[in-house]
C-alpha positions in Angstrom: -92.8 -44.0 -79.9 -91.0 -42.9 -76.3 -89.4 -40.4 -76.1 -85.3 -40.3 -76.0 -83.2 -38.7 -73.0 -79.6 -38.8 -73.1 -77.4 -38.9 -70.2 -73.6 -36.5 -71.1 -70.8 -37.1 -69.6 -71.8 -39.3 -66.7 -67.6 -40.6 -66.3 -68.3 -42.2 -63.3 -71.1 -44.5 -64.1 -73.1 -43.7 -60.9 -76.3 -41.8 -62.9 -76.8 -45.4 -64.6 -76.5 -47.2 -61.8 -79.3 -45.8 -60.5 -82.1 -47.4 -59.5 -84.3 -44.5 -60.1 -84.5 -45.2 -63.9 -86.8 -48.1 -63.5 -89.7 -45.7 -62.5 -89.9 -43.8 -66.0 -88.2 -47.0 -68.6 -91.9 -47.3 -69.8 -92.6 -43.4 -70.7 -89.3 -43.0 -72.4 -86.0 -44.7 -73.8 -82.4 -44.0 -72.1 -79.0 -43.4 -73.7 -75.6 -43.1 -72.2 -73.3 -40.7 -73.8 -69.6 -41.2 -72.7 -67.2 -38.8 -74.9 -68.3 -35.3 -76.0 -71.2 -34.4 -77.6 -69.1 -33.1 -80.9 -68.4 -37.1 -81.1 -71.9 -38.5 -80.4 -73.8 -40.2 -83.0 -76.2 -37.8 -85.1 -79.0 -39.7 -85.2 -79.0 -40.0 -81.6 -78.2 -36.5 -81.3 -81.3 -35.4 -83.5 -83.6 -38.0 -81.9 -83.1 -36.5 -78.3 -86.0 -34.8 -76.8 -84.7 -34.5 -73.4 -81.0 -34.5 -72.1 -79.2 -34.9 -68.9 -75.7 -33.0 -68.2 -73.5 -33.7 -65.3 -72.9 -29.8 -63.7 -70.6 -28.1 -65.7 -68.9 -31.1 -67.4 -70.6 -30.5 -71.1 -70.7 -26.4 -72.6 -74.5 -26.6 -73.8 -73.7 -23.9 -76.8 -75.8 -22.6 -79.6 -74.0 -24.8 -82.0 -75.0 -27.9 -79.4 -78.8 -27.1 -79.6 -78.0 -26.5 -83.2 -78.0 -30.4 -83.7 -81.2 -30.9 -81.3 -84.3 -29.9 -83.5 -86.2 -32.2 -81.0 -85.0 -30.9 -78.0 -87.4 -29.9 -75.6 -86.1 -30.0 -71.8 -82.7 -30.4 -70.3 -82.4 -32.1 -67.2 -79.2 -29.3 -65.7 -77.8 -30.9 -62.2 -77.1 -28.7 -59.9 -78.2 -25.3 -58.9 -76.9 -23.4 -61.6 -76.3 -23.1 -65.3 -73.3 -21.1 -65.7 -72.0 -23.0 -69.2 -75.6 -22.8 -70.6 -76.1 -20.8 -73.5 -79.3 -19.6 -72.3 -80.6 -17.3 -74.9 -79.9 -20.3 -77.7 -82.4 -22.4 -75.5 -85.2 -20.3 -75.0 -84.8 -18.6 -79.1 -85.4 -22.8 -79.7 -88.1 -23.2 -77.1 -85.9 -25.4 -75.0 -86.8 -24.9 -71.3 -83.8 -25.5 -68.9 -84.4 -27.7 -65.3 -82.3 -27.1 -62.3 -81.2 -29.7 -59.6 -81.8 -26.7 -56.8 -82.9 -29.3 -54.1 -79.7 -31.8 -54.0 -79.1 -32.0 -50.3 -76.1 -34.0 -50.1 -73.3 -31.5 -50.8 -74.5 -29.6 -47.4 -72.5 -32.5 -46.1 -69.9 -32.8 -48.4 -68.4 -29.7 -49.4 -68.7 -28.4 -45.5 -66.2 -31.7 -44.9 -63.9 -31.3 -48.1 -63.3 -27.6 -46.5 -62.7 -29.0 -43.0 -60.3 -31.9 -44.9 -58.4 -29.0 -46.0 -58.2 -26.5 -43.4 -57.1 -29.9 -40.8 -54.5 -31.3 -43.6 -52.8 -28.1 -43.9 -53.2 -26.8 -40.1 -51.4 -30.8 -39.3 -49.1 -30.7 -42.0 -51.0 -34.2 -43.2 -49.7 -34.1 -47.2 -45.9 -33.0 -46.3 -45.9 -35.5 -43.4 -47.7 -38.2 -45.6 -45.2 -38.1 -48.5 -42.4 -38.0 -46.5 -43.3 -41.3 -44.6 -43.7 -42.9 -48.0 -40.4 -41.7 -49.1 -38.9 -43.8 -46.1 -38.4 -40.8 -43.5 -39.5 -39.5 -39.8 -40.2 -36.1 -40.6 -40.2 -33.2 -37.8 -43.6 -31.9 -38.2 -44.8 -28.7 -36.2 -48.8 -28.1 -36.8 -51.2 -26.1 -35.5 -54.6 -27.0 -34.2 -58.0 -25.0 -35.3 -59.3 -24.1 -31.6 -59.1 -20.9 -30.9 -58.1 -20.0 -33.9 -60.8 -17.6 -35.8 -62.5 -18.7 -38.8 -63.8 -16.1 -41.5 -66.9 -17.2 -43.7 -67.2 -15.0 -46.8 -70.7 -15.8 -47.8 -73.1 -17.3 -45.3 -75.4 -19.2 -47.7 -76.8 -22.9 -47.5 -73.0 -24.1 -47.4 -71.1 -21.0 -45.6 -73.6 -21.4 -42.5 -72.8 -25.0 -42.0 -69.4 -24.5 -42.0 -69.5 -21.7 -39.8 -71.5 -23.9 -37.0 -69.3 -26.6 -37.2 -66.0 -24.8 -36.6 -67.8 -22.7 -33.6 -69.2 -26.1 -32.3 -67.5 -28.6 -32.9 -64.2 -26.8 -33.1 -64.3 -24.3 -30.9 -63.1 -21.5 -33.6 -64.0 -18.1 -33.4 -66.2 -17.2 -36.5 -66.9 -14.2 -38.2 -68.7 -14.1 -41.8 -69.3 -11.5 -44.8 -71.7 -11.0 -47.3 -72.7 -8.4 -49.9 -76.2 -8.1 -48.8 -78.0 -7.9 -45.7 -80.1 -11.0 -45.8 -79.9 -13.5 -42.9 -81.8 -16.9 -42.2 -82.9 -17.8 -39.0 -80.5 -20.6 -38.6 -77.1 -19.0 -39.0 -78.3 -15.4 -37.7 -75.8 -15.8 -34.5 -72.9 -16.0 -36.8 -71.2 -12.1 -36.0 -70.8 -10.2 -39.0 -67.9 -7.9 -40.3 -66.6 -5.9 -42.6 -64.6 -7.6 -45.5 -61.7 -5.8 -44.3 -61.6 -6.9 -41.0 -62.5 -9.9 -41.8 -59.3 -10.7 -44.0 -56.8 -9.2 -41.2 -58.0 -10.6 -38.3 -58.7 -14.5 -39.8 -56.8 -17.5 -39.5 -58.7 -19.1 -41.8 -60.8 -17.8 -44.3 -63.2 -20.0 -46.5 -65.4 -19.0 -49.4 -68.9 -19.9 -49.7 -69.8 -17.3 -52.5 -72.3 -17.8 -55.0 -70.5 -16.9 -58.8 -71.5 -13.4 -59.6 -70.1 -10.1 -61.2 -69.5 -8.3 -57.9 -67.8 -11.7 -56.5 -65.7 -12.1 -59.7 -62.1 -11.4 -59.1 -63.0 -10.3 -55.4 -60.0 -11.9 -53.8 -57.4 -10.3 -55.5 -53.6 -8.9 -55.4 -55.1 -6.1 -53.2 -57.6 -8.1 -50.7 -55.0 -11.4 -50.7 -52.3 -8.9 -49.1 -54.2 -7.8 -46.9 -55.1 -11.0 -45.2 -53.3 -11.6 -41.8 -49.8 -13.0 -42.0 -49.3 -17.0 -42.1 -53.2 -17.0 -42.7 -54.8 -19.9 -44.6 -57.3 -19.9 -47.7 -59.6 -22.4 -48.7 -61.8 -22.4 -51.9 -64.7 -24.6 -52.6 -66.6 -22.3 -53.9 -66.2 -20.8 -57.3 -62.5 -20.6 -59.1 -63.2 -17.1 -60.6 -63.6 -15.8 -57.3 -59.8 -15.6 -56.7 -56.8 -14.0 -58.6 -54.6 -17.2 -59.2 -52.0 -15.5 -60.3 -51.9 -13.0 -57.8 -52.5 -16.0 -55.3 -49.4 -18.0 -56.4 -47.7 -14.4 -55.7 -48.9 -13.8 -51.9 -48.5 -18.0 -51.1 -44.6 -17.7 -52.6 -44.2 -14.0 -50.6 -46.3 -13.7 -48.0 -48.5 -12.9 -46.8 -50.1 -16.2 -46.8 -49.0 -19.8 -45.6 -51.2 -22.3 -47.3 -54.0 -22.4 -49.6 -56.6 -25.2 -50.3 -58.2 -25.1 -53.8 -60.9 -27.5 -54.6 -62.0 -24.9 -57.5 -60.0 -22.8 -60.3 -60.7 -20.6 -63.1 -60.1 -23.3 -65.6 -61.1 -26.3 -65.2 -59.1 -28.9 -65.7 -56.5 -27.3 -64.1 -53.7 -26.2 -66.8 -50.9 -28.1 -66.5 -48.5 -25.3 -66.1 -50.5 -23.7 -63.5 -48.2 -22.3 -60.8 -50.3 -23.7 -58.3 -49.2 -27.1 -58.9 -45.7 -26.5 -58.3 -46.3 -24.6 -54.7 -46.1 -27.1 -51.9 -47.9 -25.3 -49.5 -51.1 -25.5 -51.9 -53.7 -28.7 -51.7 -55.4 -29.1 -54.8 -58.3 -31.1 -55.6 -60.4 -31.4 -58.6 -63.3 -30.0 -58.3 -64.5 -33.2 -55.7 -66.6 -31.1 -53.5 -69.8 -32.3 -55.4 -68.2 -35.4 -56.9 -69.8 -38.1 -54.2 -71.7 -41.0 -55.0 -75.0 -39.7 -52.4 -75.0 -36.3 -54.6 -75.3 -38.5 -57.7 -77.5 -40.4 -56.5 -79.6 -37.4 -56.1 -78.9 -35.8 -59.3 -80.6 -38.7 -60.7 -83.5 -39.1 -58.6 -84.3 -35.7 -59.5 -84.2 -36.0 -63.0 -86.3 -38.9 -62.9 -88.9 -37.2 -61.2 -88.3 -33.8 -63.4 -89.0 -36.2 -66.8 -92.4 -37.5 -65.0 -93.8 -34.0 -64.1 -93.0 -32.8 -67.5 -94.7 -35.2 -69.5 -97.2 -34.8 -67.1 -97.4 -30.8 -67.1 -97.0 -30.6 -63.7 -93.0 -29.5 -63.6 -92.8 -26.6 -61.3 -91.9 -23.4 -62.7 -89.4 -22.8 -59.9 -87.1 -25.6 -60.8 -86.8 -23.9 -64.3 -85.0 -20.8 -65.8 
C-alpha cells in the first residue's frame, strides 16, 4: 500500500496542475484538499502520511496533528514556518520540510515593490478610477530618479531591490540591517543608521525577515519620524508595522502614500482603516502568489517526498 500525501489549501489549482506529480504517482497516492482541514474527511485525515500546505494558508496546530497518527513529514512551502506548531510536531515525531530554495519570488516580490512605489509616485489607481468614472483628471506625479530609496533589510529580496532602483532607476540607495553581515553581491549598497535612514528617504521598503526585534519596529515613534510626503511600501512581513499608528501618520502626516502587500491579519479585516485611506494600495498578500513560484513549490515537494522515502532528505531543508 502507497503511501497518502495530501495537498491543503491549494485555491488556485496550480500545485495539481503540475506536471511534477507524474514522477512520484507510483511510490505514493495524491489527495487534493479544498476547504479547511476541520472539514476534511477523517479517514483521509487519519490515512495521511505526508501533507503539503500552501505558506501560511492552513494553521498546522496541535489539535491538527492530533487527527494525523500516521503523519510523518510535511511538505511546508516556503522558507518559513511561522503558523506551525512546532513543538506538537516533533513531541509526535513529525519532521517539518522547508521550500528554502524557491527562486522565483527574487523576481516577483522585487516587481510587486517597484508596482507600488511607480503607481503611487504616477498617481496610476486615482488616475485609473477616475478615467473609468468618465473623467480627465489633473494628475501631478513624481518620478523615482533622483529620488533616494531606503532598504531596511538587505537580504535575498532587499538586495535586488536595492540594485534595481540604483541601476535601472537611478535612485539613491541606502539600506539597514540589525546585524553586520553582508554578501558579496549587495556589499556596495551604503549603509545607515535606522534613523537617518527614515528622515532622509523618499521611499523606504522593507525586506525584513519576521523576528522579535523586527516586530512592531515601524511604529507611532519611527513612522513620525520618516521624512515628510515620504512613501512606505511593505512586502515583507505585516507585524513589522504599527497599522494603527500607520493609518494615523498617512491621515496626519507625516507620510503621503503607503503600499501594503502584507498586514498583521490576514485576510485583511474588513473594517481595517486602511481600506478606507485613498492614498494606501493594498494587495493581498500577492507577492508570492505567481503561477512560476507554484510551480516551484511543487517541484520541490516532489523531489522532498522522493529523498524521504529514500533517506536521503537533507537535514538542512528541515527544522
Amino acid at each position: 500500500m502507497k503511501p497518502l500525501l495530501l495537498v491543503l489549501d491549494d485555491w488556485e489549482g496550480l500545485i495539481a496542475a503540475s506536471p511534477c506529480w507524474k514522477e512520484i504517482e507510483n511510490i505514493v497516492d495524491i489527495k487534493y484538499l479544498q476547504g479547511p482541514i476541520s472539514e476534511a474527511n477523517n479517514a483521509d485525515i487519519a490515512a495521511a502520511n505526508f501533507l503539503m500546505a500552501i505558506r501560511e494558508r492552513t494553521p498546522l496546530t496541535e489539535k491538527v496533528f492530533a487527527r494525523l497518527p500516521r503523519l510523518e513529514l510535511v511538505l511546508q512551502t516556503g522558507g518559513h514556518a511561522y503558523h506551525v506548531d512546532i513543538n506538537a510536531a516533533r513531541e509526535r515525531g513529525v519532521k517539518i520540510a522547508l521550500g528554502r530554495h524557491v527562486k522565483a519570488p527574487l523576481a516577483s516580490v522585487p516587481e510587486l515593490t517597484f508596482a507600488m512605489a511607480l503607481g503611487i509616485m504616477h498617481k496610476v489607481p486615482p488616475a485609473n478610477a477616475a478615467m473609468h468614472a468618465g473623467k480627465w483628471p489633473l494628475v501631478t506625479g513624481r518620478v523615482l530618479a533622483k529620488k533616494r530609496m531606503g532598504i531596511l533589510g538587505l537580504g535575498r529580496h532587499g538586495a535586488r531591490v536595492a540594485r534595481i532602483a540604483r541601476d535601472a532607476f537611478d535612485m539613491d540607495v541606502v539600506a539597514w540591517q540589525r546585524t553586520e553581515a553582508v554578501s558579496n553581491n549587495n556589499s556596495d549598497i551604503p549603509r545607515v543608521s535606522l534613523d537617518e535612514l527614515l528622515t532622509t528617504s523618499d521611499i523606504v521598503s522593507i525586506h525584513l525577515k519576521l523576528s522579535p526585534e523586527s516586530t512592531g519596529l515601524m511604529n507611532e515613534g519611527n513612522l513620525k519620524k520618516m521624512k515628510p510626503g515620504a512613501v512606505l511600501i511593505n512586502t515583507a512581513r505585516g507585524a513589522i508595522i504599527d497599522e494603527v499608528a500607520l493609518a494615523g501618520v498617512l491621515v496626519n502626516g507625516p507620510l503621503s502614500a503607503a503600499g501594503l502587500d502584507v498586514f498583521v491579519h490576514e485576510p485583511l479585516p474588513v473594517d481595517s482603516p486602511l481600506r478606507s485611506l485613498p492614498n494606501v494600495i493594498i494587495t493581498p498578500h500577492i507577492g508570492w502568489t505567481v503561477k512560476e513560484v507554484f510551480e516551484e513549490f511543487a517541484q520541490i515537494a516532489c523531489t522532498q517526498v522522493q529523498h524521504y522515502l529514500q533517506g536521503s532528505l537533507s537535514a538542512d531543508e528541515l527544522i
